[in-house]
N, C-alpha and C positions, 0 to 999 in steps of 0.2 A: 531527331527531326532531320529530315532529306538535307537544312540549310548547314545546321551543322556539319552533316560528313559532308556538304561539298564545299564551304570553305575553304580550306586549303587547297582542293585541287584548282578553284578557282582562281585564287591568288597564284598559284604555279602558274596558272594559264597566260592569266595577264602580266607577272612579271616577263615571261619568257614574249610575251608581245612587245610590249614593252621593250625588253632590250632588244630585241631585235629590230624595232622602229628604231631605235635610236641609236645604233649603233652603227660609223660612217662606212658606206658602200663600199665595197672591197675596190682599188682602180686597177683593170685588165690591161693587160698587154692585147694588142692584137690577136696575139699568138694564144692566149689564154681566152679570149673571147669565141676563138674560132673552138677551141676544146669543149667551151662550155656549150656552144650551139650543138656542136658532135653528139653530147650523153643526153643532154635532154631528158635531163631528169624528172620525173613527175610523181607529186604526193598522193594519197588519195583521194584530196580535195580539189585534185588539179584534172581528175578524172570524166569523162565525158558522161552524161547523164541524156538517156533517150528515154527514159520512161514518163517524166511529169510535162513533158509538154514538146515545146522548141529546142533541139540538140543545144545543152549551154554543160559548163564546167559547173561538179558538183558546189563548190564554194560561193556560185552565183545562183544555186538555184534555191527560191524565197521560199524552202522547205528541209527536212532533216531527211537526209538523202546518203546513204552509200554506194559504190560502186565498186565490186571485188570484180576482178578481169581474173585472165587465165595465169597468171604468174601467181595472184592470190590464193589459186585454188589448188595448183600446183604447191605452191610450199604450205598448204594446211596440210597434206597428204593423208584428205582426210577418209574413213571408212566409212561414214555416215553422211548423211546430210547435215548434221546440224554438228559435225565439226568443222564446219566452213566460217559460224559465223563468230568463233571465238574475241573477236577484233573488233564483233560490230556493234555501237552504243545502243540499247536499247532495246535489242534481240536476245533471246536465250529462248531454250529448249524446254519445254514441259512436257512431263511424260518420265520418260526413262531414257536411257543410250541406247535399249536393246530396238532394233531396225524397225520392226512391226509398232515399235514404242512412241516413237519419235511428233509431235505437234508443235509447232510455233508461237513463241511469246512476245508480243510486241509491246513496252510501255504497258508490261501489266495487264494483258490483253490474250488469255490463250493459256486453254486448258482441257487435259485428252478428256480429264469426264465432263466435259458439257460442251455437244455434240455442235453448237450453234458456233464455239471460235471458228471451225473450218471456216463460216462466212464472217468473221468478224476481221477475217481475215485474206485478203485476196491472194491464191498465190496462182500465178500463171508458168508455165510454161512456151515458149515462142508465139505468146499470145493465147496460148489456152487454157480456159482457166482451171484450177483441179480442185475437187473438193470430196473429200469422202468421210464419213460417220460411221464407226460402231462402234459398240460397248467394249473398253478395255483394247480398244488401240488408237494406233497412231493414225496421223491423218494425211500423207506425203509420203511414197514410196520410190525411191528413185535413185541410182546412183550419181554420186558428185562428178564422177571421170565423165560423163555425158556431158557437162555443159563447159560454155568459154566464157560464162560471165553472169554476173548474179546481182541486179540491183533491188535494196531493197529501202522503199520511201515511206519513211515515218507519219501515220497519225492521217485523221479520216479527210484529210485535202484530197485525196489522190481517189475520192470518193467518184471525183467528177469523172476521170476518165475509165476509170474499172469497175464502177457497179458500188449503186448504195448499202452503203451498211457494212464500210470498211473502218469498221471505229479503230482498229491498231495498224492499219495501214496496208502497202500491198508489196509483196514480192515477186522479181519476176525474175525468171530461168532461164537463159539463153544458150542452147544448146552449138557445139562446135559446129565448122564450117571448115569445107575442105579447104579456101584461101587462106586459112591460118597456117595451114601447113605446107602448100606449093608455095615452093620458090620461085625467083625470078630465073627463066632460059629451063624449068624444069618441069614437064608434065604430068610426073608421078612422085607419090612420098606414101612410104610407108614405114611407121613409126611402131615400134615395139615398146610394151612397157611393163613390169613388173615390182612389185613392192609384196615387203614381209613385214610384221609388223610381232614384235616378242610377246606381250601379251593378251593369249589368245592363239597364239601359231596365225595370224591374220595374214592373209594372201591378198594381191590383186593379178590378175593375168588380164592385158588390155592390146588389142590392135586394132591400128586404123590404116586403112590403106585411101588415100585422096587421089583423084585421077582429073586432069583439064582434059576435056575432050576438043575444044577449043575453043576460043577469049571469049562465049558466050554462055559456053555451059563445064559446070563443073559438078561432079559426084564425090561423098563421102560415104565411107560404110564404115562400121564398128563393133566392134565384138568386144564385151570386157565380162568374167569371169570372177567371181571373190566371194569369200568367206572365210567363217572364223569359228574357234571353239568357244565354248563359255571365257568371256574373261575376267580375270579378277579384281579384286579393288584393294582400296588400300593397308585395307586389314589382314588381305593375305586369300580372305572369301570367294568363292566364284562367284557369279549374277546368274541364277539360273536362269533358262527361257533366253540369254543374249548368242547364244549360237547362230549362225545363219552360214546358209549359202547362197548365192544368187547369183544370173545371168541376167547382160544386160545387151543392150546392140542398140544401133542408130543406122538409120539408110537417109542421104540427105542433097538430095539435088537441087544446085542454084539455078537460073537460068537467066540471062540479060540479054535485049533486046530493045528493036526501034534505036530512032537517032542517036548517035550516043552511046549507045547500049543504057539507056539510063533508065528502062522499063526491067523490072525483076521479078522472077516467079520462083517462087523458094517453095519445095514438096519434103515434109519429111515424115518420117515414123519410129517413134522410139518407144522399146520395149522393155520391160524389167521383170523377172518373173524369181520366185523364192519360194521352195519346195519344202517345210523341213516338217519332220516328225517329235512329237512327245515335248512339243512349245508349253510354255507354260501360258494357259487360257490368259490371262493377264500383263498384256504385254507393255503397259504403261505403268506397271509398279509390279512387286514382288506379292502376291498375294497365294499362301500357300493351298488356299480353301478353296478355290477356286479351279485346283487341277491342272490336269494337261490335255492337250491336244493338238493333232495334225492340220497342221495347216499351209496352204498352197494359195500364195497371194501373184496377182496380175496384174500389172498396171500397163495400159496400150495410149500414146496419144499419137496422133494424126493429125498436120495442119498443113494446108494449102493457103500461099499467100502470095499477093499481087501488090507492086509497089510501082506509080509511074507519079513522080514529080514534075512534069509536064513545065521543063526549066524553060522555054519560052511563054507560056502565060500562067501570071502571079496570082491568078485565081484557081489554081486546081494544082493538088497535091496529094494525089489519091492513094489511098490506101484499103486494103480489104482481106478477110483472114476466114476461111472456112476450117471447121477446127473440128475432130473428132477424140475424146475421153473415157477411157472405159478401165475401171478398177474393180477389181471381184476380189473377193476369198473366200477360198473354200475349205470349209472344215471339218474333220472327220475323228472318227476314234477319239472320242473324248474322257473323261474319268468324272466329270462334275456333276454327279450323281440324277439327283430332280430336275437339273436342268438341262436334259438330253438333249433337248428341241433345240435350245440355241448354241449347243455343241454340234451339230451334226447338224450344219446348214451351209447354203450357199450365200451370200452377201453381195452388193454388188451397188454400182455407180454409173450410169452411162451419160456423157452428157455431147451433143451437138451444138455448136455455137459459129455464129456470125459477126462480122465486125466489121462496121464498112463506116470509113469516115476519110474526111476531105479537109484540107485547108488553106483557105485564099490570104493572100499576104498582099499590105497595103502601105503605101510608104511616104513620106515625105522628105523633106531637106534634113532632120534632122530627125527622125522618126520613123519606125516601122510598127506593124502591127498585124499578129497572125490572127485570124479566127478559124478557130479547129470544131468541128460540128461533126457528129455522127450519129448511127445508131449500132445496138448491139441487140441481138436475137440470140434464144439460147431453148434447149429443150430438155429435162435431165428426167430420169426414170429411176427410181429407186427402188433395187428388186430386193426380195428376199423369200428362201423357200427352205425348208426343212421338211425330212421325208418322217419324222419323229413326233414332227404338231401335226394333232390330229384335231383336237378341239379349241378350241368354237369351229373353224375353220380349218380342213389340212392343208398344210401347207404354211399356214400363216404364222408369224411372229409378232408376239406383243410389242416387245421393244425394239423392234427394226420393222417400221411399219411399210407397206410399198405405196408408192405413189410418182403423180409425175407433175412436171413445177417447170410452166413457160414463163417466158417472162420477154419482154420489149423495153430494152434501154433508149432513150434518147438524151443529148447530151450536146453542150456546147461550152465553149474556151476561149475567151477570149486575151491575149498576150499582146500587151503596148509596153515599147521599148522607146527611151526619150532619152538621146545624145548618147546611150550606150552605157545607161549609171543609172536611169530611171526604168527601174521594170514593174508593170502592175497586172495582175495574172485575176480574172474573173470568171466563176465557172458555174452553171446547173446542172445539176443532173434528173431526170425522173425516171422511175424504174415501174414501169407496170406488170403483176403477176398473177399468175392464173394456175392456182394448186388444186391437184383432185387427186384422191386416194384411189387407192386400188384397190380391185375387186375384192380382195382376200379381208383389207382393209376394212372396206365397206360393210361388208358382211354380217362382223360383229359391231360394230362401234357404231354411234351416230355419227361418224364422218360424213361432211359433205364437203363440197367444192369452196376453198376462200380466193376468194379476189382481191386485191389490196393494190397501193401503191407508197409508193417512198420515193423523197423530196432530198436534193443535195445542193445546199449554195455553197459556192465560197469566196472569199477575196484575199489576196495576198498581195504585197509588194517588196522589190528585194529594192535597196539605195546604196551604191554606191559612192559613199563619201571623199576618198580618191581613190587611188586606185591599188591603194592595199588595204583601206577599210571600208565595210558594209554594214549596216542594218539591214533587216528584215520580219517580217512578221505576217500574221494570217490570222482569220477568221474562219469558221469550216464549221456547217450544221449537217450532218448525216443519219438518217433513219436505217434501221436495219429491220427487215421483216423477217416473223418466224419460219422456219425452217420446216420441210415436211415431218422431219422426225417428230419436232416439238409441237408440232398441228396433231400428227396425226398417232401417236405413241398411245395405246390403249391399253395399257395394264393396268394403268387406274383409271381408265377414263379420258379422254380426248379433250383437248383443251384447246378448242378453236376460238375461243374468246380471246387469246393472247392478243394484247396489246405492243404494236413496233416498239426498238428500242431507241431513243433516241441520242444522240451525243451533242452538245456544243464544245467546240476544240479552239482554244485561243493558246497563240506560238509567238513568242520574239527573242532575236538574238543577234547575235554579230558576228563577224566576219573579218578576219585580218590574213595578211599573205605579204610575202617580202621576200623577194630578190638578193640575191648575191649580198651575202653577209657576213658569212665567216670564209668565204671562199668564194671564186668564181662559178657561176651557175646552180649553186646551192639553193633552194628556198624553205621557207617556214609559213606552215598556214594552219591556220584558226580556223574552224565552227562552233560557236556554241549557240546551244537553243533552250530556252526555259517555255514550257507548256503545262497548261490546265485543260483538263476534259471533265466536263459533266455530263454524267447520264440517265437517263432517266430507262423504266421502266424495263431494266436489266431481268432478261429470261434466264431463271436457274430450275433446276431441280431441286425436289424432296424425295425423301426417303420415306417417311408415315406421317399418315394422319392427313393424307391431302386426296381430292377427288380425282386430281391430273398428276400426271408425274412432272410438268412442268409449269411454271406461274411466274406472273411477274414481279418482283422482287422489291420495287422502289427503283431507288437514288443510290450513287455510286459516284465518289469524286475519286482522278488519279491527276497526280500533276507533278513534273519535277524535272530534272533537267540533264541536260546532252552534250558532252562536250568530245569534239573529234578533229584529231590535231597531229601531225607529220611535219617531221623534216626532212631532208633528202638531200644529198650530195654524194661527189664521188667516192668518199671511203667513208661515209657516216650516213647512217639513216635511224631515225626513231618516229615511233607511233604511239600517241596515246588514245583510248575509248575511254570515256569516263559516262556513265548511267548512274543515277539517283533519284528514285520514282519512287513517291508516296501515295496509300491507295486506302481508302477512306468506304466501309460500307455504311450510306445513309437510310439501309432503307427502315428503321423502326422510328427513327425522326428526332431521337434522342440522342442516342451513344453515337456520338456525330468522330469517336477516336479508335471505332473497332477496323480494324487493319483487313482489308481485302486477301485471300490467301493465296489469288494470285498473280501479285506483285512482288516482281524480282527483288531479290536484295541489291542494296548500295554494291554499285561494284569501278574498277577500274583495272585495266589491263593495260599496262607497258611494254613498249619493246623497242631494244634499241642493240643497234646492230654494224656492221662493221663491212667493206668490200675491201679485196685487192682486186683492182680493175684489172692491172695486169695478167690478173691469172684467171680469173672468172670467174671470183670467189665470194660466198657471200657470207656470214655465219651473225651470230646476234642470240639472246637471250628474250625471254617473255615474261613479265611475272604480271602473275591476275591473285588480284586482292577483292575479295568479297566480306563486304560488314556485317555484323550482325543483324540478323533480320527480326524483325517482331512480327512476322508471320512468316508461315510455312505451311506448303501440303502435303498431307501425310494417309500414307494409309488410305483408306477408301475417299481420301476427301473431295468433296465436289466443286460444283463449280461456284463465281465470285457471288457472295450475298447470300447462299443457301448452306455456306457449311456450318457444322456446327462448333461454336465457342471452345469446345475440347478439340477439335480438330485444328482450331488454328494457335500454332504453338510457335516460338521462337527457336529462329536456325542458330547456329555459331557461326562466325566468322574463320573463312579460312583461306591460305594460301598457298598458290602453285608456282611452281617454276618451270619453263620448259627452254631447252636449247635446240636449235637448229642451227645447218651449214649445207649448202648447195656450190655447186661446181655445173658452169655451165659453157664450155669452152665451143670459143665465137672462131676460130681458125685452128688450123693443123691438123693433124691425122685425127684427135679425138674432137673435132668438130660435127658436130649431132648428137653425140653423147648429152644425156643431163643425169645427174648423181645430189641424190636430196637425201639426206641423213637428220633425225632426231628424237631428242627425248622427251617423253610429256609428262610432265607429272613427276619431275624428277626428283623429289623427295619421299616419294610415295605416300600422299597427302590419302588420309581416309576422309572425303569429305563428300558433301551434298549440295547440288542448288536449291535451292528453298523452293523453285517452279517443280522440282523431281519428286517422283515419291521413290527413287532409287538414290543409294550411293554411287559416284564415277568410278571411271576406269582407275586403276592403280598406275604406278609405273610402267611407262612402255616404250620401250626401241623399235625406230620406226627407218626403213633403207628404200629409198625410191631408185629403180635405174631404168632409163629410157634413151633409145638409140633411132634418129631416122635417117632411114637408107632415100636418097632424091636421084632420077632418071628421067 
């Protein structure tokens, strides 16, 4: 049970709170006071948080919140996207490692075969949101070197600002910006970058050149290059199908203006494009029956955005995001015998979205209070075409059906803040949608047009007890409507009777932080969060014996708990993530103890680590422990509530080690240089996440080196 293996980490937690409260304040010299101002060290929880509302520090905000910045994503040195979130509680990867493989698991929430996580799960890009489905892949294409920062906020509160039917929460991508890299008195930077990676022969080739054209306008551009051979695991095996190569780029213009300059209009476009031949048809697990084939994936997004906080009146703080989406694959030369049709097709995703919201601030003596109100427009098309489907329809595919799905958000937030200790966050959402299939669709199937809508409250408060403890906690109802595929997928029949799926999500937990304790300007900070989600009328798949290939399922309970905790000083830092989520399928109304297949196993990652400030030196250790699991997915298995009993089977428990050591010298002739060195995996662990239907990477040597030149 989830309470057993979190015991003890729990009592670490609170010990280590504990002596820290109670251990007498370090007393500074002047001379040491001023030192400590200078480093300004900061935990992750000390981290700024723009996604769930009011700019506040992740540890105050009345939600399960991460914030990885560019130095995070920097020493992941990672190849993938979903080596980014090795750190972060409650996150992990479903699917495979291999690039085309990769989907998001949030709290047990997120799984490549059943098409509907993409919306269970919101991921954005600089506000745009991304979402793509099909059989046997991943659902997020995009290299890590593009962005400067990656938040991602646990569990369906975050329903109110991004769209209902975020039962596992929403991630969001925030791509770099030429100011991070102009310096002060300097116009231009242009930054070279390269990493190799041992297994695998893994490459990156990355340049960014930033230009001020002057204190209003600034340009970035980007070029990054990378790929890799098969690589292997820890048996010694290679992962077929994990080879890739791929281009990526960013063009990225700020622009600031009126009084102030405190009016911004930010244009960007970033491209990712992955050409590779003889993939294995299967890119979410190793499936050999299924073949190979050529495939040539694109991902484009485009977003224009306007920001004027109108700092003389407290009623307008405008913001607005026009946003363009477009992901295709195309695939060719296949081997998978009888099923030409969906070997030799195009695929595709296009969506348009709008985002215009505002918010008046109102204040008193001892009290302020934001209300944030908008709406969101969006318009998506779901193509698909093969030159091989000839019947019912040419053209058409059963199980990639085309259609197109408006939809009109509106949405309000209400934030009251009382003496700077009392915060209470209140929020709805309503999502109204308008699905219609396509012609090819239509043709055969009885498809017709469904209209629906979906409902999001919720209420939160975070308390400030003084000012190194907190409570918080939350209430959050979210509806998710079905998806075109599961509306309108007709190999067995179209299944527009689907019923929304609902969630109730109840969160509390606490909050501790402390100040110079073993040394001057050192700190120690706490979040921990225990959550229960119920749901109801969960969309899965079958395999036989059913008239739709999708139905709803019942009842579904997941709930368990979050612990995310850093200390920081000048020559010591450590990080703990601790996740323990138990996941419950109710839906025959009896076997109220059958295990969801996919929920993460128990897990917790350590890292604790060391600086010489003087030299610019950082190095440290990682170890990640995962328990044994009573469920896993394996092999074809599908999504939560429809797999079957032989499918969900128990993982082993197993453990990693990884070492890193970065050099980042702040003066003298190697000043611009950065040198990132490490090992992953360093015991060469043969292991598997229970979310994976693959084994991981094996041992691998990893050498980052990056130089920028400023004029």
């Amino acid at each position: 049970m989830i309470v057993h293996n979190s015991r003890a980490v729990l009592l670490a937690c609170t010990a280590l709170v504990v002596f820290g409260a109670g251990f007498p304040a370090y007393s500074q010299s002047p001379e040491e006071e001023a030192a400590s101002q200078k480093t300004d060290r900061v935990t992750p929880l000390k981290k700024i948080v723009v996604g769930a509302g009011q700019r506040k520090i992740a540890i105050d905000t009345p939600q399960a919140v991460t914030v990885l910045d560019q130095k995070d994503i920097d020493d992941a040195q990672a190849e993938t996207i979903g080596d980014i979130f090795k750190d972060v509680p409650g996150v992990s990867i479903a699917g495979s490692d291999r690039v085309f493989g990769e989907a998001f698991n949030i709290r047990g929430i997120g799984s490549t075969e059943d098409s509907a996580d993409g919306s269970r799960i919101v991921v954005n890009v600089d506000g745009a949101q991304k979402f793509y489905e099909q059989y046997r892949m991943g659902s997020f294409f995009s290299d890590p070197e593009l962005y400067k920062s990656v938040e991602v906020l646990r569990g369906p509160a975050s329903s109110t600002l991004y769209g209902a039917g975020a039962l596992g929460g929403v991630i969001n991508f925030t791509t770099k910006d030429a100011s991070e890299f102009l310096l002060e008195g300097y116009d231009n930077a242009l930054r070279l970058k390269s990493s190799y990676e041992t297994n695998g022969n893994g490459y990156l080739g990355s340049s960014i050149f930033a230009h001020r054209f002057n204190e209003g306008a600034e340009f970035l551009g980007m070029l990054n290059k990378r790929g890799s051979s098969e690589f292997e695991l820890g048996d010694g095996s290679d992962l077929s199908g994990s080879d890739f190569q791929s281009w990526s780029g960013l063009a990225k213009g700020t622009f600031h203006f009126g009084d102030g300059d405190e009016q911004t209009v930010r244009l960007s476009y970033q491209h990712w494009d992955s050409d590779a031949n003889d993939q294995d048809y299967a890119q979410t697990g190793t499936q050999a029956a299924f073949g190979t084939v050529d495939r040539h994936v694109i991902d484009d997004t485009a977003v224009l955005s306007y920001e004027n906080p109108v700092s003389d009146n407290p009623w307008l703080d405008f913001k607005a995001t026009l946003s363009y989406s477009d992901t295709s694959v195309d695939q060719s030369d296949g081997t998978l015998g009888g099923f030409s049709n969906i070997i030799e097709a195009d695929y595709g995703y296009r969506t348009w979205q709008a985002n215009l919201q505002n918010t008046s601030e109102f204040s008193g003596d001892s009290w302020v209070n934001y209300l944030t109100y908008g709406t969101q427009l969006s318009h998506q098309d779901r193509t698909a075409d093969s030159p091989l489907a000839t019947s019912p329809t040419p053209g058409a595919i059963a199980t990639h059906p085309e259609g197109t799905d408006n939809k009109v958000g509106l949405f309000v937030q209400n934030e009251f803040v009382y003496d700077e200790r009392l915060t209470i966050i209140g929020g709805v959402r309503g999502d109204f949608v308008w699905r219609q299939p396509g012609d090819s669709t239509a043709a055969f199937s009885n498809a017709v047009d469904v209209n629906d809508q979906a409902f999001s409250p919720k209420l939160a408060a975070h308390y400030k007890l003084t000012d190194e403890f907190g409570i918080f906690g939350s209430i959050a109802h979210t509806e998710r409507l079905p998806t075109l595929d599961e509306l309108y997928t007709w190999s067995k029949g179209t299944s527009l009777d689907l019923k929304k799926e609902k969630s109730n999500n109840y969160e509390i937990g606490f909050t501790a932080t402390r100040d110079d304790i073993f040394q001057a300007g050192d700190n120690i900070s706490f979040k921990t969060t225990a959550f229960y989600n119920d749901l109801e009328n969960l969309i899965a798949t079958t395999g036989t014996g059913a008239s739709s290939y999708f139905y709803n399922v019942g009842k579904a309970r997941i709930y368990g708990v979050e612990v995310e905790g850093a200390y920081e000083s000048d020559y010591v830092f450590a990080k703990l993530a601790y996740t323990g989520t138990q996941g419950q399928d109710r839906s025959d109304g009896v076997n109220y103890n059958k295990p969801l297949p996919t929920v993460p196993a128990h897990k917790i990652a350590f890292t604790l680590g060391g600086r010489l400030p003087e030299r610019d030196i950082e190095y440290g250790t990682r170890i990640t422990h995962a328990f044994e699991a009573q469920n896993s997915v394996r092999g074809t298995a599908a999504s939560s509530g429809s797999t079957p009993d032989h499918l969900v089977v128990p993982a082993p428990d197993w453990t990693t080690v990884d070492l890193f050591a970065s050099w980042r010298p702040q003066s003298g002739e190697m000043q611009g240089w950065q040198v990132l060195a490490s090992v992953n995996n360093l015991f060469d662990q043969y292991y598997r996440e229970n979310t994976s239907n693959d084994y991981a990477k094996g041992r691998t040597f990893k050498i980052t080196l990056s130089k920028q030149l400023d004029w």
